[in-house]
C-alpha positions in Angstrom: 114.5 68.8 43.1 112.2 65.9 42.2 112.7 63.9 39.1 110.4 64.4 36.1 110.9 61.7 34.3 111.7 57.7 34.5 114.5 55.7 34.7 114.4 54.0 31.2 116.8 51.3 33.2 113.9 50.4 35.2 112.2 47.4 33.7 108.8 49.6 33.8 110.6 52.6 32.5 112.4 51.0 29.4 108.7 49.1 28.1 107.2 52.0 28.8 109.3 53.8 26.1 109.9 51.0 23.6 107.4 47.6 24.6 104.0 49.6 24.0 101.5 49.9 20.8 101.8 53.9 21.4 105.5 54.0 21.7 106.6 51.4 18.5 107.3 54.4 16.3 110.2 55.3 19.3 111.6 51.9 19.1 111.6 51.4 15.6 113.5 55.0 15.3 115.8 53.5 17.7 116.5 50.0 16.2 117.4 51.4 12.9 120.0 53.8 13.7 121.4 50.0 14.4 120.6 48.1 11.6 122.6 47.9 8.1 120.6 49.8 5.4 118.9 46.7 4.0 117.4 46.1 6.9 115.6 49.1 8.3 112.4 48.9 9.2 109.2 50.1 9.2 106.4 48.1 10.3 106.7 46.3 13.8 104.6 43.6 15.5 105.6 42.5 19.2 105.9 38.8 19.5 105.2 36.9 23.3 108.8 37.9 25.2 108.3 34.4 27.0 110.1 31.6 25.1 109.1 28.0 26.7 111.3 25.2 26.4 110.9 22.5 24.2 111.3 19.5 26.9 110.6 20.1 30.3 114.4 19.7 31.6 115.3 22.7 29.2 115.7 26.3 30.6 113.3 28.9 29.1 114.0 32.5 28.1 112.1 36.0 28.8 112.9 39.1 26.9 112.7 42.8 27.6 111.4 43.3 24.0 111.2 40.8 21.3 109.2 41.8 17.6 109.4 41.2 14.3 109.1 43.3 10.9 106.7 41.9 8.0 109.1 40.1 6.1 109.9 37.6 9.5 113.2 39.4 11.0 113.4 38.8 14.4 114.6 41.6 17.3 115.6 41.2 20.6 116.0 44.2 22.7 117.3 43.7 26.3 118.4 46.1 29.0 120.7 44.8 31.1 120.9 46.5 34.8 123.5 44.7 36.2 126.9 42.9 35.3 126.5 39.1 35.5 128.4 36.1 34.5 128.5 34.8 31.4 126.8 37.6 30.0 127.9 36.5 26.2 126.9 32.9 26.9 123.4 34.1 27.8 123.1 36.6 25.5 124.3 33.4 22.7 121.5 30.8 24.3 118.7 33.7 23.8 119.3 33.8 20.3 118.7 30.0 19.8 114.8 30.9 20.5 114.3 32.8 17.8 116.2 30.2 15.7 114.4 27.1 17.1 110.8 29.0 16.4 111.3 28.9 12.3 112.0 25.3 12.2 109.3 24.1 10.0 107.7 20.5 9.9 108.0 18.2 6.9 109.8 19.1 3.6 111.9 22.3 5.3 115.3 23.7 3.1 116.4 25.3 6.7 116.3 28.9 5.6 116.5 31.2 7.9 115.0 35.2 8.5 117.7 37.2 10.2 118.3 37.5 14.0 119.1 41.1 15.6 119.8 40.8 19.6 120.2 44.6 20.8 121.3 44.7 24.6 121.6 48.3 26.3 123.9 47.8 29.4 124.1 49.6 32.4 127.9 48.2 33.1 131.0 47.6 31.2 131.4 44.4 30.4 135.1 43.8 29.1 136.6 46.3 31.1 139.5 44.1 31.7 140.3 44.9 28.0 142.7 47.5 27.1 140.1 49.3 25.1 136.7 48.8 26.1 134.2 49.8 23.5 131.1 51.8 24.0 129.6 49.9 21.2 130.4 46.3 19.6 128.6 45.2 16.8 129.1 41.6 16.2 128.8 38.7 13.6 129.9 35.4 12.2 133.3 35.9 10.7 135.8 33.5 9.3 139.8 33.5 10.0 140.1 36.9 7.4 137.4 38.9 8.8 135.5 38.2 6.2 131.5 38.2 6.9 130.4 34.0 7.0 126.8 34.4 8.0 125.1 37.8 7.7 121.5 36.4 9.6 122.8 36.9 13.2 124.1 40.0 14.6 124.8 40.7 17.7 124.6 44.9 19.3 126.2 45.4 22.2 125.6 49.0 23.8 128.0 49.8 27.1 126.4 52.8 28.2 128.9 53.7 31.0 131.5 54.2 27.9 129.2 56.8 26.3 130.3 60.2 27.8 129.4 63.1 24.9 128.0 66.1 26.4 125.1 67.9 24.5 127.5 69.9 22.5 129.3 66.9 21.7 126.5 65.0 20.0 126.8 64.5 16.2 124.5 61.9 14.9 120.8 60.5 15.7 122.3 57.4 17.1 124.5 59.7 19.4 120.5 61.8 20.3 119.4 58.4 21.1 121.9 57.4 23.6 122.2 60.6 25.3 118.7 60.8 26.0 118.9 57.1 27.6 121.3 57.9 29.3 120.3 61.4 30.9 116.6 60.9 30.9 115.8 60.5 34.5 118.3 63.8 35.2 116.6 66.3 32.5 113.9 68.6 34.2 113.2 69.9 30.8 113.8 69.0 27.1 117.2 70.0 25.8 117.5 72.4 22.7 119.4 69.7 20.9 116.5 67.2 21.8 113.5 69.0 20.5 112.4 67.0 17.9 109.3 65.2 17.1 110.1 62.0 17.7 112.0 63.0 21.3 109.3 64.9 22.1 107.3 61.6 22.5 109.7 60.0 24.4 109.8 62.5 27.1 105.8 63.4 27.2 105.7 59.3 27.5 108.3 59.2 30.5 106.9 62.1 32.3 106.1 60.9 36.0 103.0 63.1 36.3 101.5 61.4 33.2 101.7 57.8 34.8 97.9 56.5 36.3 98.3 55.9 40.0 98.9 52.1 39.0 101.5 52.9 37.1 103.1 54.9 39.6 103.1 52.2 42.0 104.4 49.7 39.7 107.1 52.0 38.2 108.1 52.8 41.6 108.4 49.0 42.8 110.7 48.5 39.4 112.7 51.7 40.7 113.4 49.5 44.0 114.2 46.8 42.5 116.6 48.5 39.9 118.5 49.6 42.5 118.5 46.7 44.3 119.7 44.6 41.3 122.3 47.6 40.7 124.1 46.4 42.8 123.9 48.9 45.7 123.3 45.9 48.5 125.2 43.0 46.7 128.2 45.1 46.0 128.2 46.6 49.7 127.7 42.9 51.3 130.7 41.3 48.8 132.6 44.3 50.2 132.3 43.5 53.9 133.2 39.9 52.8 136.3 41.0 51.7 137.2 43.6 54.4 136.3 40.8 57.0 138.6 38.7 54.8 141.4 41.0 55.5 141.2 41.1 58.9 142.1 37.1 59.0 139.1 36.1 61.8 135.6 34.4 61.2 134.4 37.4 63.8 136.0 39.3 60.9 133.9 38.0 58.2 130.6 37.7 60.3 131.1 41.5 61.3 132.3 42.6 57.4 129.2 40.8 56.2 126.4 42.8 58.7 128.3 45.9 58.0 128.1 45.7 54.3 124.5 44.5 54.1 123.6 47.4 56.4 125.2 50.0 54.4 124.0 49.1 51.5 120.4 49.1 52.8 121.0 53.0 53.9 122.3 53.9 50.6 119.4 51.9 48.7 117.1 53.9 50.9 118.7 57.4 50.2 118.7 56.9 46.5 115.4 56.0 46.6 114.1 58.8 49.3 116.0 61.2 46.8 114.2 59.8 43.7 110.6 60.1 45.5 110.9 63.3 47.7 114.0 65.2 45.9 117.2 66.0 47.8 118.1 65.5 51.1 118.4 67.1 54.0 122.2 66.9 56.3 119.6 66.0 58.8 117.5 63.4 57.3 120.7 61.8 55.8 122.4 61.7 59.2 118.8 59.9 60.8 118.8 57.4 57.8 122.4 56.7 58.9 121.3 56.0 62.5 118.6 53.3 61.6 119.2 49.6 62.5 118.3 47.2 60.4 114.8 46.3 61.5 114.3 50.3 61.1 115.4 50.4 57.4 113.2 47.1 56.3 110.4 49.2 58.0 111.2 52.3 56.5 112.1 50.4 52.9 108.3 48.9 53.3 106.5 51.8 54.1 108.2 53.6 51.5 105.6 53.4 49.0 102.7 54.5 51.1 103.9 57.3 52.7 102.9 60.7 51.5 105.8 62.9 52.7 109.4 62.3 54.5 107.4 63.1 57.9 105.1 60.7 57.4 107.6 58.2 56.8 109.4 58.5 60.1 
């Protein structure tokens, strides 16, 4: 069965539901099943998501989603695809922009508007902790637990942690997240999800609404979500490791070309099965079979084609 509707991990897929004019009414529902009740919002305006440095030896910053409401409360909304390193220290060094941009010339008292950054993560990120949560809401705190500085919040979403079935689902917020989470598996809209404001989600992440452009571009972001996933880096560290055991540089060399290999045929199944629906025994045993100048072919070519024939 072919999918009907986008990846909302996908970089295309996650402004197309929340970073457009005709979809701020989804991602201001969103936000403020979030936010505290004095600060829900209303009215949204999207600010540039590039953030330049102020000298030219300083790094700069671009977000998935940054806004503000009418009053001058800032929101960064990030999905995060993959695990990375120093994933708090990044998401802490984004929220200097939005701190740095209110600094005023001349006579300023150094007030501040409030700061919300909102990341959605495809990975757990503390699951070395004994109880990893599916959501971690963060702030300034002193030594009690006591609330120091209420303008900076941090919203920390690990999506792998979320595991309600539809019959499971109490809340909006809880709607919310299992629609993210399911989205690209529904083929129609569930009971529990008929409501207006779903509705528009899924008539704006239906595949057969995209213009051809957008089809092509949503389909290079699927490649590359995959690719970031994980699904080649994880199989190459692998083969590292396996060549590792087996104590010889032949070992390493060989674990390494293994490793990128498979994970080439498995980036290439997923994406076959995302374009063309499921897979024949056959075709997955001839994808097995390629070398790998025949997947970067095939992984090429994958755009144009018009059928699973055509393609090989």
């Amino acid at each position: 069965m072919t999918t009907k509707y986008i990846n909302p991990y996908t970089d295309f897929g996650f402004k197309k539901l929340f970073g457009e004019e005709g979809s701020k009414d989804l991602l201001m529902d969103f936000l403020n099943q979030l936010l505290p009740p004095h600060h829900q919002v209303a009215s949204l305006s999207f600010k540039n998501p590039e953030k330049t440095q102020s000298t030219p030896k300083e790094r700069k910053a671009i977000f998935d989603i940054y806004c503000q409401n009418p009053d001058g409360e800032r929101f960064i909304v990030e999905m995060q695809k993959a695990k990375v390193k120093f994933f708090k220290d990044r998401s802490l060094f984004y929220s200097t922009f939005p701190i740095k941009e209110q600094a005023k010339k001349g006579g300023w008292n150094f007030k501040l508007m409030p700061i919300y950054f909102v990341a959605i993560l495809d990975f757990i990120y503390d699951e070395k902790e004994e109880a990893a949560k599916f959501r971690r809401d963060v702030s300034l705190k002193d030594q009690d637990g006591d609330i120091f500085y209420d303008k900076l919040h941090f919203k920390f979403l690990q999506m792998p942690l979320f595991t309600k079935q539809e019959h499971e689902l109490e809340t909006h917020f809880d709607k919310w997240i299992y629609f993210l989470k399911n989205l690209e598996n529904f083929d129609h809209i569930p009971a529990i999800l008929n409501e207006p404001i779903f509705q528009k989600g899924f008539e704006i992440a239906e595949l057969a609404h995209l213009k051809p452009k957008q089809a092509d571009d949503y389909q290079k972001s699927l490649l590359e979500y995959w690719e970031v996933k994980n699904v080649m880096d994880t199989s190459f560290e692998e083969g590292i490791i396996e060549g590792l055991a087996k104590g010889k540089i032949e070992g390493i060399i060989e674990g390494k070309i293994e490793g990128k290999i498979e994970g080439k045929i498995e980036t290439l199944t997923l994406l076959l099965k995302s374009r063309f629906g499921v897979l024949t025994a056959e075709q997955r045993e001839k994808i097995n079979l390629l070398s790998e100048e025949q997947l970067n072919q095939v992984l090429n070519r994958l755009w144009t084609a018009q059928s699973l024939q055509d393609l090989f």
